[in-house]
C-alpha positions, 0 to 999 in steps of 0.5 A: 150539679149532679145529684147522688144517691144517698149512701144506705150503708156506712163506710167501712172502716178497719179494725178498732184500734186503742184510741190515742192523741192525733196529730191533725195538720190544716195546710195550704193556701185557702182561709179556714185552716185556723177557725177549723182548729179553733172548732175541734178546740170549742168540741174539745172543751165542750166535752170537758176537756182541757185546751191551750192554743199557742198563736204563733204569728199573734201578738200576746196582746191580741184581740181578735174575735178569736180571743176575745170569744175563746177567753169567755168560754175559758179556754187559754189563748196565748199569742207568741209572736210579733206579727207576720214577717212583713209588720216585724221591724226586726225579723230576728227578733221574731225569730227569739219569740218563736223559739220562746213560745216553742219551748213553751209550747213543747213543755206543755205537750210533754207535760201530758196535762192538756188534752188538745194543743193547738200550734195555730200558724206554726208552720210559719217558724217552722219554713222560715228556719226560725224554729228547728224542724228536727225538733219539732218533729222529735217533740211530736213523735214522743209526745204523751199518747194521750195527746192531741196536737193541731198544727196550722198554716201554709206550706206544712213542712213534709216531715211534719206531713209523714207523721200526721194522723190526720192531713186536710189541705185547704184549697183556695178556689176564689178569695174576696181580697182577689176581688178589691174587698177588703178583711172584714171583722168578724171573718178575717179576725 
């Protein structure tokens, strides 16, 4: 390890614009990209501020960790889909649900009423053709200045990219599952 001076100076910044709702993406291939949005959601509130998260991969029945702490503090959790493509037992019907919980998800960044919304694994419907890029892209583009939009999951489509504000991709370096160490709850869930 090499050890570093300690910036005296903060880093320089441009200009200050207006603020306004941020389009935040966390891609790539290592754990993180969820519990991250899920942080900026707890900030959110913290400040008053309303939240909705929209699972995309997530049964509505649903009681992961997640679910069960974001329901005690309030904030709306709604699980769209039927589960990952290799537990569904009819992949076009995973499909009808994506586009389902898309439309839902689109009013209410449309409606302007929500602070922060959270599409967590919306990536998924977006790269397996379930749910069209174009339009998803359309709705994030005119959505109400005011409003900010996490999206998660693997592979975030470029189109998607180009109009973030915001990009962090999520390497994964070393993985426990690589090791035979099975999901554990509490971390996984």
């Amino acid at each position: 390890m090499d050890i570093q001076t300690p910036p005296t100076e903060a880093p320089q910044q441009r200009e200050k614009a207006e603020r306004r709702g941020l389009l935040i993406v966390n891609t790539g291939d290592g754990k993180g990209k969820s519990t991250a949005a899920f942080g900026l959601a707890l900030r959110a509130h913290g400040r008053g501020k309303s939240v909705r998260i929209f699972q995309f991969m997530k049964v509505p029945s649903a009681r992961f960790g997640e679910h069960r702490a974001l329901e005690q503090l309030g904030i709306a959790i709604e699980g769209l889909g039927d589960g990952f493509s290799w537990k569904s037992k009819d992949l076009e019907h995973s499909a009808q649900l994506a586009r389902e919980g898309w439309a839902r998800a689109a009013e209410v960044i449309a409606a302007g009423e929500t602070f922060m919304v959270v599409l967590d694994e919306m990536t998924y419907p977006l790269i397996y053709g379930w749910v069209p890029l174009d339009e998803v892209v359309k709705a994030l583009s005119a959505r109400p200045s005011h409003v900010h939009v996490v999206i998660t999951g693997r592979d975030c489509p470029p189109e998607i990219i180009a109009i973030a504000d915001t990009v962090s991709e999520v390497r994964k370096v070393k993985h426990a599952y690589e090791a035979g160490i099975p999901a554990q709850r509490g971390i996984e869930d």
